[in-house]
N, C-alpha and C positions, 0 to 999 in steps of 0.2 A: 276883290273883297278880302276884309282881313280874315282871316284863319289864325282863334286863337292856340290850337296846337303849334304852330308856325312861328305865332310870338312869344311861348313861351321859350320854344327850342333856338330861338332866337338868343332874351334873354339869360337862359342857364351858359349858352355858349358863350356872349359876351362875359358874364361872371364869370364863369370859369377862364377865360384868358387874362381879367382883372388878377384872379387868385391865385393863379398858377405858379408864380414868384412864394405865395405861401405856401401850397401844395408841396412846394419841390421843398423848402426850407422845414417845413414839418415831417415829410418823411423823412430828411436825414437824421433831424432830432429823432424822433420812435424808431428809428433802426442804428443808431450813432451808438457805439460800446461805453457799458456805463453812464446810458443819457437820463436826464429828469424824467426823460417823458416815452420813455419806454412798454410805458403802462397806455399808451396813444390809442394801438390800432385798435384796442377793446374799448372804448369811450361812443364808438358810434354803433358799436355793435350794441353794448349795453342803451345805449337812445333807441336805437331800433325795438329790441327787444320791450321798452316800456313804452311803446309809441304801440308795438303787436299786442302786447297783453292788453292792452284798454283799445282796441277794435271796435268793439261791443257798442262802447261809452262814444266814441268818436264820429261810428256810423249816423247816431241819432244827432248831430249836429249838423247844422245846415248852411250850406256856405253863402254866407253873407260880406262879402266882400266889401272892404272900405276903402272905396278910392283914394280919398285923400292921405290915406298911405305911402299911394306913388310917388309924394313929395319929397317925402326925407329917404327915400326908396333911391330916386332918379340922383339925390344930394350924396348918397352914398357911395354910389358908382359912379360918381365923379372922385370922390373923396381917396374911392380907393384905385382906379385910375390912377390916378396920381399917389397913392402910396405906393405903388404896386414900382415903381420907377425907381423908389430910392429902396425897399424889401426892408420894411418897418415890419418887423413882425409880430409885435405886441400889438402896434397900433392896427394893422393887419386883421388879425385876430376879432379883437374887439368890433371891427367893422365886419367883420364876417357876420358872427351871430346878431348883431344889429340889421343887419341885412335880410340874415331866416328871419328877426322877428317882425320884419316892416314887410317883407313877402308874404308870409304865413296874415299877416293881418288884411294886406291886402288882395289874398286869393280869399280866403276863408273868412276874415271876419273879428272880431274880439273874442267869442268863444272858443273861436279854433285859436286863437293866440291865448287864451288862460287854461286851453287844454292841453298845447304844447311847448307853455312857458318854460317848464322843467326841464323836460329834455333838451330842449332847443340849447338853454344854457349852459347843462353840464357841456355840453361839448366843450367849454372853455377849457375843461380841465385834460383835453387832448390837444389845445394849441398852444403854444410860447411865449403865453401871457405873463405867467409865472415866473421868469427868467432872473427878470430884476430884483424879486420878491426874494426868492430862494438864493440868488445870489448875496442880496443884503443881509439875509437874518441865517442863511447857515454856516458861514465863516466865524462870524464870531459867536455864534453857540458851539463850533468845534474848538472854539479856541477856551471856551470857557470848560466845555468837558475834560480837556487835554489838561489842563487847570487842576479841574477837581480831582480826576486821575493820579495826576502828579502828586497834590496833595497826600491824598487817601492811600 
């Protein structure tokens, strides 16, 4: 008989061996000297915390779980399987919180996914999404300060 404790500890364990290539790559970013993303390990603390403070609000929803969830769910863990091989870390990323939010929709439901839309996404701004961003627009805004500097 299945045992859905069983399958979930299942699942978490296979994602986690998916993610593990980001895991390793995000902790050296949040511990790396002078990294963007230094500001990491408090992103999930701060999720947690607004996940704790609305208890209250969360208890009264009732887990309504949407199977057809498990679609783009089972599509993702293949997706990132295979990202997880070449350590895409943006693309990484992005499929992780795609992942909480096709989980969360499919344990709990739609209202548990527009209850924990928010949190779930800030997390991005603790993964190496950002890389390319910051890489493209803060070089040449230092170059234009150094500019106006020079000028002034």
């Amino acid at each position: 008989m299945f045992d859905v404790a069983t399958g979930f500890c299942n699942l978490f364990s296979k994602l986690f061996k998916f993610y593990f290539p980001l895991i390793k790559l995000t902790w050296g970013f949040w511990f790396e000297k002078d990294s963007y993303y230094s500001h990491g390990p408090l992103i999930p603390l701060i999720c947690a915390y607004v996940v704790f403070s609305n208890r209250d609000r969360l208890k009264e929803i009732p887990f309504r779980g949407w199977w057809p969830a498990a679609i783009p769910l089972v599509a993702i863990c293949y997706i990132v399987y295979v990202a997880s091989r070449t350590e895409q870390a943006a693309f990484m990323s992005v499929l992780f919180v795609a992942s909480l939010y096709f989980a969360t929709l499919f344990i709990g439901g739609w209202r548990w996914l527009k209850a924990l839309f928010a949190p779930i996404g800030y997390t991005l701004f603790a993964l190496p999404v950002w890389a390319t961003v910051i890489d493209s627009y803060t070089n040449p805004l230092q170059t234009i300060s150094t500019k106006a500097a020079f000028i002034a």
